[in-house]
C-alpha positions in Angstrom: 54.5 -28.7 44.8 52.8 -29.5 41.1 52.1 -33.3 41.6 51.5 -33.0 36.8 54.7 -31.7 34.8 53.7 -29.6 32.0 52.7 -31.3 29.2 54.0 -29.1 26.6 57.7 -27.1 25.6 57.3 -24.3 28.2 58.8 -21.1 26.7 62.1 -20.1 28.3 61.2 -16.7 30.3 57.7 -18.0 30.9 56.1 -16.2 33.8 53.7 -16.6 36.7 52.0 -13.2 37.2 50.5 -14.3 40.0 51.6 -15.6 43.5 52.3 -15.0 47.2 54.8 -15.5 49.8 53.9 -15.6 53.4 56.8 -15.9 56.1 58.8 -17.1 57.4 56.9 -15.4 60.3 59.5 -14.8 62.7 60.7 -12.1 60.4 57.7 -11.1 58.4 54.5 -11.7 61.0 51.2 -11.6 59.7 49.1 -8.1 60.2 46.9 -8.1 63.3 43.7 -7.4 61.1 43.8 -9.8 58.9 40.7 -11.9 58.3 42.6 -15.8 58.0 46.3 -17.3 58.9 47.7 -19.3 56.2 50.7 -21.4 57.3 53.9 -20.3 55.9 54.8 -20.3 52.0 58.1 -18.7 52.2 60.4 -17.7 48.6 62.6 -21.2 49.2 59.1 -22.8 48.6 58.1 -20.6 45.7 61.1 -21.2 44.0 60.8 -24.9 43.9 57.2 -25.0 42.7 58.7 -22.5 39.3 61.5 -25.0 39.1 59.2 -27.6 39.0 56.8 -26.0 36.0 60.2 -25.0 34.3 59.0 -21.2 35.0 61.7 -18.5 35.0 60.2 -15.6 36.2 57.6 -14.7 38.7 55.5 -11.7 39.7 54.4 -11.4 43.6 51.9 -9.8 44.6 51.0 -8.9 48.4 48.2 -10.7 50.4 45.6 -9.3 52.2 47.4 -10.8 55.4 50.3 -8.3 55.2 48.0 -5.2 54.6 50.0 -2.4 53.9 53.3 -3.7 55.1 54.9 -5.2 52.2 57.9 -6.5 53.6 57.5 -10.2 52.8 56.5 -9.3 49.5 59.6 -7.1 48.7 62.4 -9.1 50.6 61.4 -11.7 48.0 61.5 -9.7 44.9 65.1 -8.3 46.2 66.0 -11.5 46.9 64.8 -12.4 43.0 66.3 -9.9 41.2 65.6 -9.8 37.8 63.7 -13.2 37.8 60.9 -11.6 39.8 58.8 -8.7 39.9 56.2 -7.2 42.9 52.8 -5.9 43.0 52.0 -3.6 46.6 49.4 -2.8 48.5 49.8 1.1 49.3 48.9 3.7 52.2 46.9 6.7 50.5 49.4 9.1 52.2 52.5 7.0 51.4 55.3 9.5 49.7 57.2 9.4 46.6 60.3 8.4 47.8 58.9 5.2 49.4 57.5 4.8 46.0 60.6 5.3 44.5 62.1 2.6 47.0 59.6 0.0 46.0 60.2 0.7 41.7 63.8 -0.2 42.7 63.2 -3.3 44.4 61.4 -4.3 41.5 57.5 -2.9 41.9 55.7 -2.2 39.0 52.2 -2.2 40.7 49.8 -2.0 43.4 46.7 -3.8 44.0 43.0 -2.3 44.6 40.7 -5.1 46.9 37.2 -4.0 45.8 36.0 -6.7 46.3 34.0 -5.9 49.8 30.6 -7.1 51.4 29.8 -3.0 51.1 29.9 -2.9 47.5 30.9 0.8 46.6 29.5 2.4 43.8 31.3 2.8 40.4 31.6 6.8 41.3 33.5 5.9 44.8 35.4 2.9 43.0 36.3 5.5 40.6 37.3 8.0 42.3 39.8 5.9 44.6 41.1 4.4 41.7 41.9 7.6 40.2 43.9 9.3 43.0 45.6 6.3 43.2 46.7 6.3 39.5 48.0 9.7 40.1 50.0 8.6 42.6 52.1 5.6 40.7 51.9 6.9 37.1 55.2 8.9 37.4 56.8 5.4 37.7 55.1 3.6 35.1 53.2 1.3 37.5 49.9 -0.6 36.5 47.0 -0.8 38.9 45.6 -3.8 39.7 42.0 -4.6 40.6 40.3 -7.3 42.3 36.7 -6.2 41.7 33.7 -8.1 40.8 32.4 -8.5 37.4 29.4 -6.4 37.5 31.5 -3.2 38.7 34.1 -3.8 36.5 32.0 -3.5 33.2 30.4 -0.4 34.8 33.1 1.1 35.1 34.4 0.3 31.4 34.7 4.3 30.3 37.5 5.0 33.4 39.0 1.1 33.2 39.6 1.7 29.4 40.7 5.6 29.5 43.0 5.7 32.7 46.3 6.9 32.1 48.2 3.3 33.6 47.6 0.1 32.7 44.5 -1.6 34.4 45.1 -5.4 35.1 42.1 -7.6 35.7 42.7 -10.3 38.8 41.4 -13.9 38.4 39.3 -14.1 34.7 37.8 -10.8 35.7 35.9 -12.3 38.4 33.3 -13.7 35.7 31.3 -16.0 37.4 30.0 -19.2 35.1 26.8 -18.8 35.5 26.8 -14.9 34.4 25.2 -13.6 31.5 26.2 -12.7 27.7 26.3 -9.3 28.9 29.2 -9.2 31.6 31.0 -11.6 29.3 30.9 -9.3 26.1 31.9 -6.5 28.8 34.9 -8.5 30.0 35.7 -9.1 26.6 35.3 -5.3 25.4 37.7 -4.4 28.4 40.5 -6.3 27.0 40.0 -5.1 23.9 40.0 -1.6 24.9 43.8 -1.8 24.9 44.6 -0.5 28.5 43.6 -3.5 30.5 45.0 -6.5 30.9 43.0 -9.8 32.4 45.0 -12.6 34.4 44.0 -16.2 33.4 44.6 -17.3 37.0 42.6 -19.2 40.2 40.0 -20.9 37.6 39.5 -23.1 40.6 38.1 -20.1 42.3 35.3 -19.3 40.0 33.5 -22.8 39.3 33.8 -26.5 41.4 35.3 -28.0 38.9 38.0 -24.9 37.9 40.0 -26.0 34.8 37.4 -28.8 33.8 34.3 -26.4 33.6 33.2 -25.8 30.3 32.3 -22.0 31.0 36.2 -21.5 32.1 37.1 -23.0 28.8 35.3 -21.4 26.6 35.8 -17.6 28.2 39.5 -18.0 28.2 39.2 -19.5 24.6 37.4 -16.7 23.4 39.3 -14.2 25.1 42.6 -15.6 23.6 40.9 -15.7 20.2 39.9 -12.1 20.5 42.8 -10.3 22.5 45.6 -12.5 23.0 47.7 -9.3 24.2 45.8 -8.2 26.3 46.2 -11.6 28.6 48.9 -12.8 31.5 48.7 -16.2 33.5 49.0 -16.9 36.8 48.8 -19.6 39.4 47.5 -17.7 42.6 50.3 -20.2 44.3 50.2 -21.4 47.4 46.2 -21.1 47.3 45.5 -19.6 50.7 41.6 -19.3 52.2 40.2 -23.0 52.0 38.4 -22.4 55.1 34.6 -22.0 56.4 33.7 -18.6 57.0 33.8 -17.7 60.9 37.4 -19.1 61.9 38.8 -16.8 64.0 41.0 -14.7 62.5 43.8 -16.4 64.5 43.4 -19.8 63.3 45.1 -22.4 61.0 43.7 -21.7 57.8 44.5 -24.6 55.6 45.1 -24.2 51.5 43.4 -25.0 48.5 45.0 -28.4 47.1 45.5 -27.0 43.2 47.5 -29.0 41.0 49.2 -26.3 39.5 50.8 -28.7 36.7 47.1 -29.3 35.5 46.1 -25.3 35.6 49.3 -24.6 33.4 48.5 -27.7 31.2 44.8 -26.8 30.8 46.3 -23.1 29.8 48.0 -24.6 26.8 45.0 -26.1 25.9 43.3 -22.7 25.6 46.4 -21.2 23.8 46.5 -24.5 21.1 49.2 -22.5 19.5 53.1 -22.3 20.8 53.1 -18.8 19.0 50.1 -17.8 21.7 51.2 -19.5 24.6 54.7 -17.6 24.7 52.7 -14.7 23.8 50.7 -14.8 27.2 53.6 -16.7 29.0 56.8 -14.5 27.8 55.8 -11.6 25.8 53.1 -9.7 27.6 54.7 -10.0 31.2 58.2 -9.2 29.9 56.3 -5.3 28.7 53.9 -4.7 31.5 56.5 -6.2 34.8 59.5 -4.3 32.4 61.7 -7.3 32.5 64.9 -7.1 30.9 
């Protein structure tokens, strides 16, 4: 749980755009090739921690340690209603009416992992991420993408012309110490009017997360520049703080993220209440279709 309280009048229908549930695992057990094993983070627990940061609606999104199977994920939106929304992980030969199953439970996207140790090109990326966009624009789904930086802004043309939405996981996976030329190309992406970027897991792109200077100033100026264009999200309950080479099988502990301090230092970027329930309320409410 948030150790901080916010520090500021959180907007009623504020929204977290991005978290997890894993478990319990005696109904929903971890796929046999994932990579880690976080220990259990189940919807009772997800529903305290928005409690506690006085946020109303939630959007899950399925971990890598569920693969396809998105049980967990959608026995907690169900269980939601219209507080929460999902974001799957999909076969490539998975059928409309599964799809159609998912929209009802309350799906209004999938996620793309491209971030791999065998980079693929910007024509494969492509590629995969248009017959995927064929497959959920009939529902009005968004795709998104977990990429790094360097892809992404190669790929600007399809990211900015496809016919869904396009949302942008963790700050566009901008690194701190990348150049003036990835950050303008993050920056033109939002501004391109089909993608969105999450303002989420700071704490996974610099040491000091919400504190670092670079952080600051690249969600500053991408709240000055394209304020509609950008959701927020925790990445609650902050799996993977483990050394590479665990077996798969293992106890991997979390991340310990204040997440009281990540929404607080959000506000900071905002500076405005008109902004922060712009990014909090407004743009989840269209994208997630909340009522």
């Amino acid at each position: 749980m948030p150790k901080t309280k916010p520090a500021f009048t959180v907007p009623r229908l504020s929204c977290d755009c991005h978290t997890h549930v894993f478990g319990p695992y005696s109904r929903f057990p971890l796929h046999a090739g994932r990579t880690y094993s976080p220990p259990e983070a189940p919807l009772e627990m997800l529903v305290g921690f928005l409690d506690r940061l006085q946020l109303e609606r939630v959007v899950i999104v399925q971990p890598s340690v569920y693969g396809t199977d998105n049980s967990a994920t959608l026995d907690a939106v169900r269980q939601l209603g219209d507080r929460g929304r999902g974001v799957a992980v999909i076969d490539p030969g998975i059928d409309d009416k599964e799809l159609e199953g998912m929209h009802k439970a309350g799906v209004r996207g999938i996620r793309i992992n491209l971030m791999m140790s065998d980079q693929p090109s910007p024509e494969v990326a492509t590629a995969l991420l248009e017959r995927q966009a064929r497959k959920i624009r009939p529902f009005g789904w968004h795709v998104q993408l977990f990429a790094p930086m360097g892809l992404l802004v190669r790929m600007h043309r399809t990211l900015s012309s496809l016919q869904v939405k396009v949302v942008l996981d963790h700050f566009g996976w901008r690194q701190p110490e990348t150049g003036a030329d990835e950050l303008n190309g993050l920056c033109a992406l939002a501004e391109s009017g089909n993608v969105y970027v999450k303002l989420s897991a700071a704490y996974r792109l610099s040491h000091t997360g919400f504190d670092d200077p670079a952080i600051a100033g690249l969600a500053s100026r991408l709240i000055a520049e394209r304020p509609r264009a950008l959701l927020w999200g925790s990445d609650w309950p902050h799996p993977g703080a483990f050394a590479s080479g665990r077996p798969a099988d293992a106890p991997a502990p979390l991340h310990d993220i204040d997440d009281g301090v990540a929404l607080n230092s959000f506000a900071g970027w905002a500076r405005d209440a008109d902004t922060i329930k712009r990014i909090l309320v407004e743009n989840p409410a269209k994208l997630y279709e909340f009522t």
